[in-house]
Backbone bond lengths (Angstrom), bond angles and torsions (degrees), N, CA, C in turn:
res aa  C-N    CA-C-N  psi(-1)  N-CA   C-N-CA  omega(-1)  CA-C   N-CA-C  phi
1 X - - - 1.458 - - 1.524 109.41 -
2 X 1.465 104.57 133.03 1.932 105.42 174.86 1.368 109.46 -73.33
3 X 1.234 102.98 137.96 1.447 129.89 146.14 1.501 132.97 -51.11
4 X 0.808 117.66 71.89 1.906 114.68 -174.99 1.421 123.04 -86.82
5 X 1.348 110.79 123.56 1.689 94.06 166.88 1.656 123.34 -118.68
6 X 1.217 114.21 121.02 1.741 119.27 -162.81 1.384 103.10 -95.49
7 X 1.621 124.99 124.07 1.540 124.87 -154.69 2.044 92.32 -116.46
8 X 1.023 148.87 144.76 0.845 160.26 158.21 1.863 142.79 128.90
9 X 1.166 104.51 -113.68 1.459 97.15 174.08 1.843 137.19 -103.22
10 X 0.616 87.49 112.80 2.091 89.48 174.92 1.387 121.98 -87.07
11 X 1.213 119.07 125.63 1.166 116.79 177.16 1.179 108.33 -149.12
12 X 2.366 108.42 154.19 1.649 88.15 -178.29 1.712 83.52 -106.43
13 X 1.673 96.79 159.77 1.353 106.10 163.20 1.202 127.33 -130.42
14 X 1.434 112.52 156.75 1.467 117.99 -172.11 1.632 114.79 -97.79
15 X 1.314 128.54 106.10 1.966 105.21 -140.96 2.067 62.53 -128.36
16 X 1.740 82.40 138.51 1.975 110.57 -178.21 1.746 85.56 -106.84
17 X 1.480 112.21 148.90 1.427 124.95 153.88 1.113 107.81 -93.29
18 X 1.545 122.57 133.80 1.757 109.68 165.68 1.688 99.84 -132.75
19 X 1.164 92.43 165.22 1.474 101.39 140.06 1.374 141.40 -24.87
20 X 1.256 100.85 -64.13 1.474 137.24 -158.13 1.202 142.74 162.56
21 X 1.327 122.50 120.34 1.694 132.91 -138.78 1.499 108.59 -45.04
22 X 0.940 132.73 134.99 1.643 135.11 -178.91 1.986 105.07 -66.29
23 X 1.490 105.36 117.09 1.377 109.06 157.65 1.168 150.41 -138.68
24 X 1.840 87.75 57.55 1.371 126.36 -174.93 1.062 125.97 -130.73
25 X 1.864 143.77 137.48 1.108 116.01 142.98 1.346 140.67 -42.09
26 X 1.075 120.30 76.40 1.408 104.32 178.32 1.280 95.59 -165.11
27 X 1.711 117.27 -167.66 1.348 110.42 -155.67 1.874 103.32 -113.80
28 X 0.965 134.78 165.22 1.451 147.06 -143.26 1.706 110.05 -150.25
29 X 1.532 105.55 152.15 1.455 106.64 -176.66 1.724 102.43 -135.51
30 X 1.030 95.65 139.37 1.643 98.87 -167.85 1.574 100.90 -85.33
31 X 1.510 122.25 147.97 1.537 107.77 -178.49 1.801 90.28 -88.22
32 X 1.413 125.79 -28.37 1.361 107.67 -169.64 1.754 90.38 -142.40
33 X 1.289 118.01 158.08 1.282 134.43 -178.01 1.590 119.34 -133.17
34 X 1.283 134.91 151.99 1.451 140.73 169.85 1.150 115.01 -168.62
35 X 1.448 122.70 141.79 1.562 135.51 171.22 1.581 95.07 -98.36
36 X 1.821 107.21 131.02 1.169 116.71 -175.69 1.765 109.53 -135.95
37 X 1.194 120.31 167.39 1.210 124.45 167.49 2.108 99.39 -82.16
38 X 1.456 94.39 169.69 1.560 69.75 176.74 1.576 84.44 166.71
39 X 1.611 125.00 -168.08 1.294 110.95 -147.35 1.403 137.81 108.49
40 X 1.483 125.43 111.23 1.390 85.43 -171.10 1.809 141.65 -77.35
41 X 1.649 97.32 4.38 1.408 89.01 -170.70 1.448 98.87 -96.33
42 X 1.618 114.47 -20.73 1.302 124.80 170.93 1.848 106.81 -75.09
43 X 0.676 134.52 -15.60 1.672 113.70 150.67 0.740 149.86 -80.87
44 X 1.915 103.97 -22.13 1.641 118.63 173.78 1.709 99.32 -93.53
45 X 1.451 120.76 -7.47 1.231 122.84 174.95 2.217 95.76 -62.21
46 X 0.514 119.49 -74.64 1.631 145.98 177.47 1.525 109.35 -42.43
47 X 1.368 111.46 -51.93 1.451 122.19 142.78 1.483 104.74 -29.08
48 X 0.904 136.53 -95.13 1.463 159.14 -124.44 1.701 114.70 -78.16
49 X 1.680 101.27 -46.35 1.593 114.34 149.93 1.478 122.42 -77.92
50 X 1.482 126.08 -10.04 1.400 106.75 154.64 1.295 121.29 -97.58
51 X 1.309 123.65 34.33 1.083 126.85 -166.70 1.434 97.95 -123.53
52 X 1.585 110.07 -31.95 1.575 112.99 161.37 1.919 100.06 129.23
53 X 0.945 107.54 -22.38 1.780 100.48 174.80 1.700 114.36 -78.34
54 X 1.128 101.00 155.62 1.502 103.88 175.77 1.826 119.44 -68.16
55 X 1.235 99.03 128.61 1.876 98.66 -169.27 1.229 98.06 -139.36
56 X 1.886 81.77 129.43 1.850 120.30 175.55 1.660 93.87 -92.88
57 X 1.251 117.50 158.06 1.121 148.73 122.40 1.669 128.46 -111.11
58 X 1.968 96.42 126.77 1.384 94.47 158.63 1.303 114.85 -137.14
59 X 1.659 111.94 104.63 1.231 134.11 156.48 1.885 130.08 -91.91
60 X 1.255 103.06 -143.51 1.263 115.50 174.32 1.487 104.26 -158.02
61 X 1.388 95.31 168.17 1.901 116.89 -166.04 1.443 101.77 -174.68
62 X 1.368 101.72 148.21 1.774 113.28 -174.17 1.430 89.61 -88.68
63 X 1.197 120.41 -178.83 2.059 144.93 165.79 1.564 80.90 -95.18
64 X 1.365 118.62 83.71 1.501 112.15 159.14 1.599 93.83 -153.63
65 X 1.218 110.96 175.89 1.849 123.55 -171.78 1.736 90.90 -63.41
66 X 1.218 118.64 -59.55 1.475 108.64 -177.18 1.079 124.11 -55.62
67 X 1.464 151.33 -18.70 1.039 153.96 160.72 1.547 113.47 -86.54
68 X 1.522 122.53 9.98 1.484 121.16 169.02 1.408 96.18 -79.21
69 X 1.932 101.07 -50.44 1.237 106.02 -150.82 1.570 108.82 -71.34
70 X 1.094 120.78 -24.05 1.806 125.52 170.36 1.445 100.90 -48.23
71 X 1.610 98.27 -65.90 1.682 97.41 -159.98 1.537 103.57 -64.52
72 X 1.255 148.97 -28.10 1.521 150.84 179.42 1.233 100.58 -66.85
73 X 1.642 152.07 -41.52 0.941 144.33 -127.16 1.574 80.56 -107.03
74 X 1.736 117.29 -58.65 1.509 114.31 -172.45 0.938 112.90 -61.71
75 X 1.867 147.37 -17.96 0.741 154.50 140.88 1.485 123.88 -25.28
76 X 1.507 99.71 -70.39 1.664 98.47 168.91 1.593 123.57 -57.08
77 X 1.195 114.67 -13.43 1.488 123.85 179.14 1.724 100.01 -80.30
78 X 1.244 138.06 -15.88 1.421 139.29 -158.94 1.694 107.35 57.93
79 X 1.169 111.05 54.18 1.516 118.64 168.29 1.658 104.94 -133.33
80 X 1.791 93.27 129.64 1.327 120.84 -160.44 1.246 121.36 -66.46
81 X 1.168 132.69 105.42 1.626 140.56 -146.34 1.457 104.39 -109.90
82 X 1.486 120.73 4.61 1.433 111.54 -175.77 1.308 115.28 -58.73
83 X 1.722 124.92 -50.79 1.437 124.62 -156.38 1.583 93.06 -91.77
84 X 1.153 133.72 -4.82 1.600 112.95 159.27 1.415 125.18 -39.61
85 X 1.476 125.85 123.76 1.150 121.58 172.48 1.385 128.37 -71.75
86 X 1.035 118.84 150.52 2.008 116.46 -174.16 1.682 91.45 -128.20
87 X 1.379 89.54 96.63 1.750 93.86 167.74 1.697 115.86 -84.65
88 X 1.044 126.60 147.87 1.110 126.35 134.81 1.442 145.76 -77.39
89 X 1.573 133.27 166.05 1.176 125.76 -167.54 1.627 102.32 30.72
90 X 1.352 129.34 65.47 1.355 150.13 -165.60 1.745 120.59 -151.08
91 X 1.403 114.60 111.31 1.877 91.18 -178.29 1.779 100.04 -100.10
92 X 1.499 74.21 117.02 2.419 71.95 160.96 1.379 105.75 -53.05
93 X 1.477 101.86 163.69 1.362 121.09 166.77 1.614 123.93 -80.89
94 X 1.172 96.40 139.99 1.612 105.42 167.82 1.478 112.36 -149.26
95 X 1.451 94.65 167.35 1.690 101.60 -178.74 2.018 104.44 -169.81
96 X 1.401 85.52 152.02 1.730 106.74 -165.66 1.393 92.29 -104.90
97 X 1.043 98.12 145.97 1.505 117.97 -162.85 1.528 129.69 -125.67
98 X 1.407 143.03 110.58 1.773 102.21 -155.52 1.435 79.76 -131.43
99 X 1.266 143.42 144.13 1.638 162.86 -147.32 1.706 93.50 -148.93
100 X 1.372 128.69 118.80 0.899 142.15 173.84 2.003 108.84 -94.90
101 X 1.772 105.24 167.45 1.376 101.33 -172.34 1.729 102.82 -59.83
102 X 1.297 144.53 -3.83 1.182 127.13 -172.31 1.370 108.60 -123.53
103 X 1.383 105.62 27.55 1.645 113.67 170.74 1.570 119.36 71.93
104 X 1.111 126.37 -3.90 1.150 126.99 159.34 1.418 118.50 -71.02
105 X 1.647 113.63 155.91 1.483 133.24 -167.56 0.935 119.45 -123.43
106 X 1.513 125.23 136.42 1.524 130.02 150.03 1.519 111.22 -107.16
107 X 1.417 109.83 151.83 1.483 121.48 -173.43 1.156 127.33 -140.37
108 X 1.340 116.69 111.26 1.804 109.42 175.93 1.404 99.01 -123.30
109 X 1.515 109.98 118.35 1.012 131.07 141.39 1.979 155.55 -85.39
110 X 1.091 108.66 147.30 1.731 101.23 -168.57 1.674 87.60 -121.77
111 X 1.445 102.69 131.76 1.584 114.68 149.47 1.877 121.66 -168.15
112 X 0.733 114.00 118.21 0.910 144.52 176.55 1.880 109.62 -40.15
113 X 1.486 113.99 108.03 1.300 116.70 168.49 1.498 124.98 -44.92
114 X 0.968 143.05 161.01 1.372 146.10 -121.94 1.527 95.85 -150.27
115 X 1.826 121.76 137.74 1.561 110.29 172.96 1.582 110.88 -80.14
116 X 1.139 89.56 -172.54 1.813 92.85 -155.80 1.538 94.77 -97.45
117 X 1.238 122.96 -8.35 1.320 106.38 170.58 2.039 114.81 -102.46
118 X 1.395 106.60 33.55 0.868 89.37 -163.32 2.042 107.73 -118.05
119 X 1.295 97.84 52.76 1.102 129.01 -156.57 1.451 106.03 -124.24
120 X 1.573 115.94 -40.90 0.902 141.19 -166.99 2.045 108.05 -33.15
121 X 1.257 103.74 -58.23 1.695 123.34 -143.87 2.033 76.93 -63.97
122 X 1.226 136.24 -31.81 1.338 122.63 -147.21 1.557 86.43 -80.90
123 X 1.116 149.11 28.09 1.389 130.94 172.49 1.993 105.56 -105.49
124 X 1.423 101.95 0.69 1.211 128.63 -177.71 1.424 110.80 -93.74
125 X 1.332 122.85 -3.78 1.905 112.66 -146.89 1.541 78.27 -112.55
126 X 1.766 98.28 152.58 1.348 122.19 173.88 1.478 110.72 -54.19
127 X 1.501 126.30 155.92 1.739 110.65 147.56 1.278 136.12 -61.21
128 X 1.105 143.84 121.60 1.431 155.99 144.12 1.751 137.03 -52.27
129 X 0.807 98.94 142.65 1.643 80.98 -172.80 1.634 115.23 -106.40
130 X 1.663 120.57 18.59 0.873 118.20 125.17 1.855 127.17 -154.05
131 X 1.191 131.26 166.41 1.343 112.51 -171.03 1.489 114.08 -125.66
132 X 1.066 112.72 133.81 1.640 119.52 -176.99 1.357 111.98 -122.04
133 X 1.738 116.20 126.11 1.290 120.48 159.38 1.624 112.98 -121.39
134 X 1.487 108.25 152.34 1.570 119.23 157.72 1.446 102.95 -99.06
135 X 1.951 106.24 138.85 0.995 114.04 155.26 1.744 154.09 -22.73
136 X 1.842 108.91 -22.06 0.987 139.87 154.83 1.510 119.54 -3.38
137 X 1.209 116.77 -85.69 1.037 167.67 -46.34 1.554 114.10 163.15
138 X 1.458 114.33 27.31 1.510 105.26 -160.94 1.369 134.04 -41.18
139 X 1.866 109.72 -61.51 1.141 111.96 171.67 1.146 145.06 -60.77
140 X 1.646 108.34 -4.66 1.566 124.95 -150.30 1.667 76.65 -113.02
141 X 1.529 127.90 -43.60 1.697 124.02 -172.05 1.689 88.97 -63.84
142 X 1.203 135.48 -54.95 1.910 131.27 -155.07 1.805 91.83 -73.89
143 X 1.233 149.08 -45.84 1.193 148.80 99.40 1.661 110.04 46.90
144 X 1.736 104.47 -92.74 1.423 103.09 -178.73 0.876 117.15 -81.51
145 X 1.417 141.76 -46.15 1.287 146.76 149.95 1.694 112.62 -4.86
146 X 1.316 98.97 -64.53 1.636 99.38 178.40 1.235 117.51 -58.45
147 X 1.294 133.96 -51.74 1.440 139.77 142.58 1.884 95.49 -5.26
148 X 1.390 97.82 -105.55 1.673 113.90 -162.53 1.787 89.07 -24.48
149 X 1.261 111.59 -62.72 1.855 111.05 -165.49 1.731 99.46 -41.66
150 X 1.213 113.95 -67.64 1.638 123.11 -170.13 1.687 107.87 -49.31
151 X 1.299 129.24 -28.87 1.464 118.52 -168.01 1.482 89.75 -117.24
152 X 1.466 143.26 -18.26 1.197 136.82 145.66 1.556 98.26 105.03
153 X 1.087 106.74 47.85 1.530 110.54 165.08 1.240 116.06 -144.00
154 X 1.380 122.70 156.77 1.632 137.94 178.48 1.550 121.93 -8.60
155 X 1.620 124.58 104.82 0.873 115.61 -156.71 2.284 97.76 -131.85
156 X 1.053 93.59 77.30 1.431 102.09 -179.46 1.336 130.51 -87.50
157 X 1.367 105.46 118.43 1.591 109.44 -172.69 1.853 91.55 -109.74
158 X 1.895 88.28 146.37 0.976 110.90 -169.52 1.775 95.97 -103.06
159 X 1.314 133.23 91.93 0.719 121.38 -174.57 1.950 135.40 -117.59
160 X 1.695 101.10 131.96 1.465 122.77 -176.63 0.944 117.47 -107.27
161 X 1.273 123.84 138.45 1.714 110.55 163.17 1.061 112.55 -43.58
162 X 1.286 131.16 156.01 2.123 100.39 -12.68 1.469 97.62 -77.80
163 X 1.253 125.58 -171.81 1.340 128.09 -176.16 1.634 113.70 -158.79
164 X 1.294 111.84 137.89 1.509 103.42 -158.67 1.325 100.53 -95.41
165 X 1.394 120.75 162.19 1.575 104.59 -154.43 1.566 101.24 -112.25
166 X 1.853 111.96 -6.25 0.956 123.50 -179.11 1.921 97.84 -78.37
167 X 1.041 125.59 -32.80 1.335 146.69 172.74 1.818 114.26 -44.88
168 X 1.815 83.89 -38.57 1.645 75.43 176.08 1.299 115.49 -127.29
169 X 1.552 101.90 13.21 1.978 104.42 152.09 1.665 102.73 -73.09
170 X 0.769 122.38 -55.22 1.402 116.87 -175.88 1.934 122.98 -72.30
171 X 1.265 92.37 -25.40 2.243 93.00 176.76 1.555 94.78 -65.17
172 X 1.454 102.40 150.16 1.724 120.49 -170.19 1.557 85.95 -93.26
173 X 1.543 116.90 -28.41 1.577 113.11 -179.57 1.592 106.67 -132.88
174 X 1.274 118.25 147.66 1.661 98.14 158.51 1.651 89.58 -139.08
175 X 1.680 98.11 166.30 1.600 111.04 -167.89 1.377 94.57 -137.40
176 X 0.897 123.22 93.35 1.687 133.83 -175.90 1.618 97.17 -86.21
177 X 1.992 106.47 156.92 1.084 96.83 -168.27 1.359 70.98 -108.48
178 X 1.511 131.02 -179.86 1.393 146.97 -148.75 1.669 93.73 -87.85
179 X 1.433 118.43 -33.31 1.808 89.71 171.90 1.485 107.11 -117.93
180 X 1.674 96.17 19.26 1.993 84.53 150.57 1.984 117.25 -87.98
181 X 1.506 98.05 -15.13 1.618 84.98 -179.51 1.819 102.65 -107.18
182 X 1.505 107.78 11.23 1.981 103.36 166.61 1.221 78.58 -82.10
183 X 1.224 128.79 -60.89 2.068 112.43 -160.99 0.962 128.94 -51.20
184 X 1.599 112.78 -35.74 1.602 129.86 -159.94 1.766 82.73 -88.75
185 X 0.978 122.57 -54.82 1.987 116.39 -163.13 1.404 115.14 -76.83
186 X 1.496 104.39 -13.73 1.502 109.05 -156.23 1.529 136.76 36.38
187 X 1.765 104.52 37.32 1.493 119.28 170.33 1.382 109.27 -122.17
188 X 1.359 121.46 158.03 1.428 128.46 164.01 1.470 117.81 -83.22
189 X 1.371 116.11 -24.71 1.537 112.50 174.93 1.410 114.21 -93.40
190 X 1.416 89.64 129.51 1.383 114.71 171.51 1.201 125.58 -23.37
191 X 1.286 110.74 -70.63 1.534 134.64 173.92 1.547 124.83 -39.47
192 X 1.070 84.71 -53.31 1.815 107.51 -160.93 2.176 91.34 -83.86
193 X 1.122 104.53 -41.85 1.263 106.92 173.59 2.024 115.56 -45.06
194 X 1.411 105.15 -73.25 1.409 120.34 154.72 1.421 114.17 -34.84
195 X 1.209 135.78 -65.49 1.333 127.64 170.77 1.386 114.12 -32.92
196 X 1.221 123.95 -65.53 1.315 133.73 174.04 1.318 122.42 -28.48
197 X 1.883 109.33 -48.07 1.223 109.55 178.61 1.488 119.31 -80.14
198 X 1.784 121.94 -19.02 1.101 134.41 147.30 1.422 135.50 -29.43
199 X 1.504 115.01 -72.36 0.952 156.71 165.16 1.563 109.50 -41.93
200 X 1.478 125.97 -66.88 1.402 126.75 -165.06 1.589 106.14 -115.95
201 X 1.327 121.34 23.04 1.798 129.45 -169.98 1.200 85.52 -130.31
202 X 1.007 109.85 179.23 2.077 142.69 156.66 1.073 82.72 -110.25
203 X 1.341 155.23 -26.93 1.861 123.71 -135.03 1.910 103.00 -115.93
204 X 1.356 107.39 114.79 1.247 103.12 144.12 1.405 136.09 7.90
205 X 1.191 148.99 134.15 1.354 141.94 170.75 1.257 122.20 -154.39
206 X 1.476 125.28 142.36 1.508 117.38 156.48 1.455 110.58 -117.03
207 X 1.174 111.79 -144.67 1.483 138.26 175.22 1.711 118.10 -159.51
208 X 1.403 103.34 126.84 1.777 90.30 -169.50 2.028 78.62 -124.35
209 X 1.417 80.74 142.88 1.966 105.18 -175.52 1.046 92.43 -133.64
210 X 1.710 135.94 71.56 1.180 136.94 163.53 1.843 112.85 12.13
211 X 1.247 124.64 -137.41 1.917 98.61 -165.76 1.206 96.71 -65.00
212 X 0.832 141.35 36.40 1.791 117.79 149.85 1.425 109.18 -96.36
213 X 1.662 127.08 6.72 0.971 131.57 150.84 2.076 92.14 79.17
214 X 1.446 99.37 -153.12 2.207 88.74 -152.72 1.358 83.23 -129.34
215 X 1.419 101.84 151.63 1.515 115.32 168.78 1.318 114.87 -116.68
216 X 1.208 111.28 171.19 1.342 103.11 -173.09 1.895 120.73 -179.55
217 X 1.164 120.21 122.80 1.786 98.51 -171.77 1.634 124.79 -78.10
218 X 1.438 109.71 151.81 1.243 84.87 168.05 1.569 99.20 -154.06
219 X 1.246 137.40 144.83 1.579 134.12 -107.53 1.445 114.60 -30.24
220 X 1.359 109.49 90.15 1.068 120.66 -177.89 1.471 131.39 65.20
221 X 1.268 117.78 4.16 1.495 116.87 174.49 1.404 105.30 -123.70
222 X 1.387 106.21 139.44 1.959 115.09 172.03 1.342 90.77 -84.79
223 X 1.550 74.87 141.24 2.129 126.03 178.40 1.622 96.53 -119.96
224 X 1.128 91.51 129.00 1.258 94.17 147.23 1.976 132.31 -151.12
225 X 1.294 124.50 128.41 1.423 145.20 -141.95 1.273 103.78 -108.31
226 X 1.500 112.62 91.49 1.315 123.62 -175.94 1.705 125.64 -54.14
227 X 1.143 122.12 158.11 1.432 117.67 156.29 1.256 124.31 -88.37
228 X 1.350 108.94 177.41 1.827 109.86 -165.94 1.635 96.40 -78.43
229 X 1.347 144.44 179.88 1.079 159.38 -123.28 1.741 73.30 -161.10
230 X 1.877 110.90 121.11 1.096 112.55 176.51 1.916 95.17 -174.13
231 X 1.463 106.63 170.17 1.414 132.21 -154.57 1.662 94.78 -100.09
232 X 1.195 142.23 79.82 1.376 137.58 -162.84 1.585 98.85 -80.52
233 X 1.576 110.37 119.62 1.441 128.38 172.81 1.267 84.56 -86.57
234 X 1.573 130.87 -76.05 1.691 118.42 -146.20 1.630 85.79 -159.70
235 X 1.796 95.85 124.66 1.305 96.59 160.40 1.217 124.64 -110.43
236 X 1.204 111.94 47.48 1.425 113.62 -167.18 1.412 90.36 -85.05
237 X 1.609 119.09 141.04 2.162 131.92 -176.42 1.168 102.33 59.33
238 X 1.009 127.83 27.66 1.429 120.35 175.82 1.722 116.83 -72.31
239 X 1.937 98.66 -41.99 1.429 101.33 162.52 1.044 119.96 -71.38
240 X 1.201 126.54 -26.65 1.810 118.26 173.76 1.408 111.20 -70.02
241 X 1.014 126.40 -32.14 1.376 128.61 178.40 1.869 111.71 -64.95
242 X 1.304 98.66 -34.51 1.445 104.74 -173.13 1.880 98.30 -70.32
243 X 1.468 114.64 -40.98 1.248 92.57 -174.54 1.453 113.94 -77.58
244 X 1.514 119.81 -21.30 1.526 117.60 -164.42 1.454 91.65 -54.19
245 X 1.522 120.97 -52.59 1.678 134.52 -176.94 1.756 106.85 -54.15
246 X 1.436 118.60 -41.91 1.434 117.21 163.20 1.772 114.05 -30.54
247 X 1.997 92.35 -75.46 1.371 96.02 -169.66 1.337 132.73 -69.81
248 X 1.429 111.15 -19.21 1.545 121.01 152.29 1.273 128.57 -41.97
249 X 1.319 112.90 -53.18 1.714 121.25 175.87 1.038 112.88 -64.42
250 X 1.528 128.95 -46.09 1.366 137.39 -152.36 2.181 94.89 -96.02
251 X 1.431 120.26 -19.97 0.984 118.82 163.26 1.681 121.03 -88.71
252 X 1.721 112.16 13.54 1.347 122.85 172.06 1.478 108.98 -111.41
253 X 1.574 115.40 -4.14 1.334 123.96 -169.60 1.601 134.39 89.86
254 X 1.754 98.60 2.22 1.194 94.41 -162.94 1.554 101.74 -75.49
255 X 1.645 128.88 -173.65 1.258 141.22 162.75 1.781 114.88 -64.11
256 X 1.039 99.00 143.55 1.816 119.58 176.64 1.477 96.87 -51.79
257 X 1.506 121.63 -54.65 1.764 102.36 174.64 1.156 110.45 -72.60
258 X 1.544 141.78 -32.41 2.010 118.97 -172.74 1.884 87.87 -83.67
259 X 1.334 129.28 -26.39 1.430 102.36 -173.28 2.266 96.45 -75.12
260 X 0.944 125.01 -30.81 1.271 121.37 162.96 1.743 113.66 -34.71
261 X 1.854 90.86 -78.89 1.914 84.48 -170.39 1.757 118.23 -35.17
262 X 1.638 97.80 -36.71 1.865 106.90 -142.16 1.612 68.70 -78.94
263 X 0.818 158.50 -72.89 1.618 156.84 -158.72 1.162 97.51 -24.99
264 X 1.702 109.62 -75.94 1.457 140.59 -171.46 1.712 94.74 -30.18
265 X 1.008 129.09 -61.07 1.233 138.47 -168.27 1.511 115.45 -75.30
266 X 1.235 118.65 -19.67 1.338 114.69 163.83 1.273 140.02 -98.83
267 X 1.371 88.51 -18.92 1.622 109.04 149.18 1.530 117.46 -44.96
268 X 1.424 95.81 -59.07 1.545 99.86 -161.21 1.722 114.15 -83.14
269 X 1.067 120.82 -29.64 1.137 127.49 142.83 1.449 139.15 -29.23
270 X 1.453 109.09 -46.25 1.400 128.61 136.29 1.252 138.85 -26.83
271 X 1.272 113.26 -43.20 1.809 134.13 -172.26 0.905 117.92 -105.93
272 X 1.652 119.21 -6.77 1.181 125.29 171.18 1.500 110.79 -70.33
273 X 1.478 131.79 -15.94 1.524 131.15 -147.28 1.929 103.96 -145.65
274 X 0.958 113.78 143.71 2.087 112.41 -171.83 1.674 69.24 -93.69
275 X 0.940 90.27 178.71 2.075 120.61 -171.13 1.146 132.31 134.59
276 X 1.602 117.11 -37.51 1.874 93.00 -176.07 1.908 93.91 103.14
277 X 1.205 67.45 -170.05 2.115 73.06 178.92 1.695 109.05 -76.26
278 X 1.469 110.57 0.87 1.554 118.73 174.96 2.236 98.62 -57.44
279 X 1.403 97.74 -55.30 0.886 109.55 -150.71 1.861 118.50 -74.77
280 X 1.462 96.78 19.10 1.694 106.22 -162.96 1.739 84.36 -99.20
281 X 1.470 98.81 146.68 1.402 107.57 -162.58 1.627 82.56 -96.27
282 X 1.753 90.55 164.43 1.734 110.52 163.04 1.222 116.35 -97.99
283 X 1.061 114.22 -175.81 1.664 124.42 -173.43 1.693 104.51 -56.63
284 X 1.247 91.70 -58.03 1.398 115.55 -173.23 1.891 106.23 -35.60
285 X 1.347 102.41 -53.85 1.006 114.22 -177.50 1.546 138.76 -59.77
286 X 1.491 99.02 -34.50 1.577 126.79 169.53 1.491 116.30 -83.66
287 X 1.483 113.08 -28.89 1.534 115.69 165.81 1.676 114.43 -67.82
288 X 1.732 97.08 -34.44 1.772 108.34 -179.89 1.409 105.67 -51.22
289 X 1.535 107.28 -55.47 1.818 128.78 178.37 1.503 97.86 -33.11
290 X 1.503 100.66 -86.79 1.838 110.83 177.46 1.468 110.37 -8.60
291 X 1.638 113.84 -74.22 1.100 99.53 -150.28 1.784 113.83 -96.18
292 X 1.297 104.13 16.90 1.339 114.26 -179.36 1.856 98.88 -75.44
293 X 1.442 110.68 -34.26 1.477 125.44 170.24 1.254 141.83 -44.77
């Protein structure tokens, strides 16, 4: 069984079902409601143990009720909560969430920047056999990253604006979401964007455009590896989920395109269902998908 370690942010969220996004002052009724763990390193954390490998998280959380409920929730997932930090005079993160009838999201989140020594404890952590950060999180992503570089295994940044660029000289992969690499390249074309990261990186790269499925080069020509054709309830973690499924594959050895499809598919699998991190499928489940095909 792999070893995973997921570097960044946790948060719980409060995600409303509606209708349709509110664009009014005035006040609103959710047709369905849930308190969830959520986050991106906390979803692909959850990701990553239902997928069947062993999963670290190292984030942070205040000594407040919201940061019980993070760490209990990853807990119940069997994801390893030791190196989480418990700050004091510290507020965990949270964020409200509103999922409309066609599964799309809006998100406002609150969290609180992090001290600079609080990075420190990861020069302590076992090896892993593969490492995942979100952008979040700067120093703590250049941090694991260096790790993955030094023991020479899979070092995937999940990357959003902004994005540190030292972050992706050093990731063995990065997976930009489509306006973390317009920000990071400062181009609108696709192509020429990717080149860039080719061209002036060592690191691997794609691009994931939710159903437009991921692009990606490969000697010199863009690919791109569709998603399944599906009914989107809620995509809220859907990209975090895709990488937890990234670093799983790619920490089993497979190739950058089959760790792509199996992503592709758990992603989408994902969006089929409202839940929270309830709703991230298991292995079991995505193999069920497969062979229903």
């Amino acid at each position: 069984m792999q070893d995973i370690l997921i570097t960044g942010l946790a948060t719980l969220d409060l995600i409303f079902k509606m209708d349709s996004f509110p664009d009014q002052n005035e006040k609103y009724r959710a047709e369905t409601a849930m308190f969830s763990g959520g986050g991106n390193a906390g979803n692909a954390s959850v990701a990553v143990a239902r997928l069947g490998a062993n999963s670290t998280i190292f984030s942070a959380v205040g000594c407040d009720e919201v940061g019980s409920f993070i760490l209990g929730e990853l807990q119940r997932e069997n994801v390893n909560t030791e190196f989480v930090l418990k700050l004091k005079n510290w507020q965990s993160s949270f964020s409200s969430v509103l999922v409309d009838i066609d599964g799309d999201r809006q998100i406002v989140n609150y969290r609180k920047s992090l001290p600079e020594d609080a990075i420190n404890s990861i020069s302590n952590f076992p090896v892993y056999d593969a490492y995942l950060s979100d952008s979040r999180w700067s120093e703590a992503a250049i941090a694991t990253l260096s790790l993955a570089r030094k023991y020479k295994k899979p070092g995937i940044l999940d990357a959003e604006a902004p994005v540190s660029q030292h972050a992706v000289e050093i990731a063995s992969h990065v997976a930009f979401s489509m306006q973390g690499l317009k920000h990071f390249t400062n181009k609108d074309d696709l192509m020429a964007s990717l080149k860039v990261i080719e061209n002036d990186f060592n690191s691997w790269a794609c691009v994931t455009d939710g159903s437009n499925g991921v692009y990606f080069l490969e000697e010199g020509v863009l690919h791109n590896l569709p998603t399944p054709r599906i009914k989107a309830e809620d995509t809220l973690g859907a990209g975090d989920v895709w990488h937890g499924a990234f670093a799983v594959c790619l920490a089993e050895g497979k190739s950058e395109r089959e760790a792509i499809k199996f992503s592709n598919l758990a992603a989408a699998i994902k969006c089929t269902r409202f839940g929270g991190q309830s709703s991230i499928p298991t292995r079991r489940e995505i193999n069920e998908f497969i062979n229903s095909k």
